[in-house]
N, C-alpha and C positions, 0 to 999 in steps of 0.2 A: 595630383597630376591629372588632367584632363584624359578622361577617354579610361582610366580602372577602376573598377569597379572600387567602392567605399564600404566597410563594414562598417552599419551601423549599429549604434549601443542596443535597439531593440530589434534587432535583427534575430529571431528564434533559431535560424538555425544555423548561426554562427556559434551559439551559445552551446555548453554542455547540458545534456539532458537534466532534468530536476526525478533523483528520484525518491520514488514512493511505495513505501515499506505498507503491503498489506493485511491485516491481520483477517483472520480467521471467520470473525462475524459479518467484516465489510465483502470477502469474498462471497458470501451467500446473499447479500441486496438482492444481484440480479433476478436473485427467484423469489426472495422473502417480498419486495416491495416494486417489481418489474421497473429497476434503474438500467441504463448503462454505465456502472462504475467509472470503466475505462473514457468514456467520450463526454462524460462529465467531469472527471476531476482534469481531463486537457483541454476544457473548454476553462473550468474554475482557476486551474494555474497560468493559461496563456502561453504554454511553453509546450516544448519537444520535452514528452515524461517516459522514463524507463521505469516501468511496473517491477518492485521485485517480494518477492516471497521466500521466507528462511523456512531451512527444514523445520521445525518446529508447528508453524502454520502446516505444511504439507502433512503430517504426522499427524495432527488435528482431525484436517477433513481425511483423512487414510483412517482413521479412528470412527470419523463420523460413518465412513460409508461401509466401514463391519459394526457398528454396535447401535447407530441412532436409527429413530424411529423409520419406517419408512418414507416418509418424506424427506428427514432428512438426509438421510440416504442417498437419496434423488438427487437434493438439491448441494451435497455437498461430489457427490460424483460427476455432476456439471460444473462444479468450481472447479473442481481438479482439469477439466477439459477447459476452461476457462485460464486457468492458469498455465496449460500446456500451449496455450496461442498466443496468450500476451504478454508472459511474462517471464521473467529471468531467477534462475532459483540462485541464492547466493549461502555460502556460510558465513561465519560470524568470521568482522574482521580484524586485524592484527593477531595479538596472541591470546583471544576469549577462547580455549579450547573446552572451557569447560562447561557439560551439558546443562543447560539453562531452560526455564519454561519460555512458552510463546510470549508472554507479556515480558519478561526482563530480556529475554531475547532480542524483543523488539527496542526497547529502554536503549539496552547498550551499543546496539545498530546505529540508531539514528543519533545517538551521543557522539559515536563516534567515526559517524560519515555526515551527518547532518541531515541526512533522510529525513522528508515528510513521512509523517505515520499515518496510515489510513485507518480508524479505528471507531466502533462506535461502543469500545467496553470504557463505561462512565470512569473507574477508578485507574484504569490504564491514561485515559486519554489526561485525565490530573495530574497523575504521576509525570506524564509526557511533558505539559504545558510547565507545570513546577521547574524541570530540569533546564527548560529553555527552549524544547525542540515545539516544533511546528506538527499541527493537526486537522486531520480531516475528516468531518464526522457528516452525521446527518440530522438537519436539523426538519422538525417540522415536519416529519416522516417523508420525507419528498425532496430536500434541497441539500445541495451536498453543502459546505462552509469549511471557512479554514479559520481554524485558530491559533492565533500566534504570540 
């Protein structure tokens, strides 16, 4: 009908957000390799993305920032502040109640929400691809990519 507005099929922010499960290693880029994680992978995906992080990852850098060196220290207590601005912390969903590492954490997340995984550990990200799910790593020490 003339004169209302039309949703179209690429219309971003008709659509639900795309999210994106990130792990532990991709959290520390912004200081390991000076990226913007965030404003590269919503440029890489072209969509409205909700950032999330499972306790498991938070526990990691909570780890990092009492036991790792001082750098990494530094740079895993800026993730934490990083992940306190952009992102949503989630627990594992349906009935996974049981305590899982950050890798199979992540595995069963995106299995069973279909979460992109943001990851640059070589043997998770295989694991990821194997099962079906979709990945985001860094290629080329500078470009973010997705593998599908």
């Amino acid at each position: 009908m003339a004169g209302e507005p039309s949703l179209k099929r690429n219309d971003v922010s008709a659509r639900r957000p795309v999210v994106v499960l990130l792990d532990t290693n991709f959290l520390l880029l912004p200081f390991q390799r000076r990226i913007d994680i965030f404003e590269e992978i919503k440029r890489l995906l072209i969509s409205h993305v909700e950032f999330v992080v499972l306790p498991q990852i938070l526990s990691e850098l909570q780890r990092l920032v009492a036991h790792g060196s001082s750098k990494e220290s530094r740079a895993a207590r800026s993730a934490l502040q990083l992940v306190q601005h952009y992102c949503t912390s989630r627990s594992q969903p349906g009935n996974i109640k049981v305590k899982l590492d950050a890798d199979t954490a992540l595995l069963h997340y995106a299995l069973a929400t279909r979460a992109i995984v943001a990851t640059n550990d070589r043997a998770l990200r295989r694991s990821l691809v194997k099962s079906g799910c979709r990945v985001i790593f860094l290629r080329k020490l500078a470009i973010l990519a997705l593998d599908e």
